[in-house]
C-alpha positions as CSV (number, residue, x, y, z in Angstrom):
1,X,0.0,0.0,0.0
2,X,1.3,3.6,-0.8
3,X,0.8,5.1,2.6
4,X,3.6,7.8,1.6
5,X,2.1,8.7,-1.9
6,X,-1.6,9.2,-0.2
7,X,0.2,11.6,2.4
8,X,1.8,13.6,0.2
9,X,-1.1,13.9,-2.3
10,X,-3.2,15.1,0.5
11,X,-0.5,17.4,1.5
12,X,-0.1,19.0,-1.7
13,X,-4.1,19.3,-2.7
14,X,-4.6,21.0,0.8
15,X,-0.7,23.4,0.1
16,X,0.1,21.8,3.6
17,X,3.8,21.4,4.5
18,X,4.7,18.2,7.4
19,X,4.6,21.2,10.3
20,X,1.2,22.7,9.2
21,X,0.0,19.2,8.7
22,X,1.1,18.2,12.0
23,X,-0.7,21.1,13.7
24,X,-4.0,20.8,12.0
25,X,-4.0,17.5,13.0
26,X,-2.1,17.0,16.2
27,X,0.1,14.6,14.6
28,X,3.6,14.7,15.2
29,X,5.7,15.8,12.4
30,X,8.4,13.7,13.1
31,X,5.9,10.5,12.5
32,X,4.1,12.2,9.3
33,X,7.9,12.4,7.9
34,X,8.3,8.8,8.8
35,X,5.2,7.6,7.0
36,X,6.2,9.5,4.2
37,X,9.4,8.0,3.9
38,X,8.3,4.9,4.4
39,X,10.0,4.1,7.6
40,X,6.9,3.5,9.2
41,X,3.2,2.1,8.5
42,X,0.6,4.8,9.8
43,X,-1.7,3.3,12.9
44,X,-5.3,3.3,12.6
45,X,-5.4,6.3,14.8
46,X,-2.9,8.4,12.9
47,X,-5.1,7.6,9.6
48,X,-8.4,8.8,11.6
49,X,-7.3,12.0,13.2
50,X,-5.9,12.9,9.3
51,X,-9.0,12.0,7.8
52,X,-11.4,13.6,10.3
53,X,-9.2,16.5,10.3
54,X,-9.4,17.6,6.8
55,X,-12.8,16.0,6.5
56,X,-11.4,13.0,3.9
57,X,-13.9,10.3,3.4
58,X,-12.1,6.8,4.2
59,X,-13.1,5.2,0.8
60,X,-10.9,8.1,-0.7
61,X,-8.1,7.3,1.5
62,X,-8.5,3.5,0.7
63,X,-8.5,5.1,-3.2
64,X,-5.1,6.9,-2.7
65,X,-3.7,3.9,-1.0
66,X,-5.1,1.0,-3.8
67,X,-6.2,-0.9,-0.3
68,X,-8.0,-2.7,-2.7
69,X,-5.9,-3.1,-5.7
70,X,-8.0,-1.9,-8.2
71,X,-6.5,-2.0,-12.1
72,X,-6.1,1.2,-12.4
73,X,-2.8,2.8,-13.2
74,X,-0.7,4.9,-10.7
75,X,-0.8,8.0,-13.3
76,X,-4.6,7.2,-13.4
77,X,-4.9,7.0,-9.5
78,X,-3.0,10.2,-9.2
79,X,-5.5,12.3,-11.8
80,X,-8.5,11.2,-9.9
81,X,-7.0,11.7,-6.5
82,X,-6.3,15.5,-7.3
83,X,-9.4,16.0,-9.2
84,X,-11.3,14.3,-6.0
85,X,-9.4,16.4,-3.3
86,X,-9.8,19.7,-5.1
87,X,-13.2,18.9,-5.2
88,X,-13.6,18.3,-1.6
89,X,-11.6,20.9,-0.3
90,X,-13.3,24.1,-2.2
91,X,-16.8,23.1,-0.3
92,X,-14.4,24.9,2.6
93,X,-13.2,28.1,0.5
């Protein structure tokens, strides 16, 4: 699973760096740089507190990581991820 990819995606939609990340959250930096360089698998409680902070639906998550495998290319994934995040975060503009 691409636990780092889905991070940084998120991250980049939302113009978040690891330290504004970390704050909005309450996650520590140090662990969000960890998961992004995949040194370390996030915990169920790290993936909640992201999600319910920016308000990320978990089947999107699962999307960004492939948790289920689908077919569909990482170029694909990527285009649909952005194009889904954008969409969710100008509800809050």
């Amino acid at each position: 699973m691409q636990y780092d990819k889905a991070i940084k995606i998120i991250r980049s939609i939302y113009g978040l760096s690891q330290k504004e990340l970390a704050q909005k959250t309450g996650l520590s930096q140090s662990v969000i740089s960890r998961v992004e360089s995949r040194e370390r698998i996030p915990t169920d409680q790290f993936v909640d507190k992201l999600l319910e902070s920016l308000d990320i639906p978990r089947e999107l998550f699962d999307f960004l990581v492939n948790k289920n495998e689908s077919k569909i290319s990482p170029d694909e994934r990527l285009i649909l991820a952005k194009n889904l995040l954008r969409l969710i975060s100008t509800k809050y503009e």
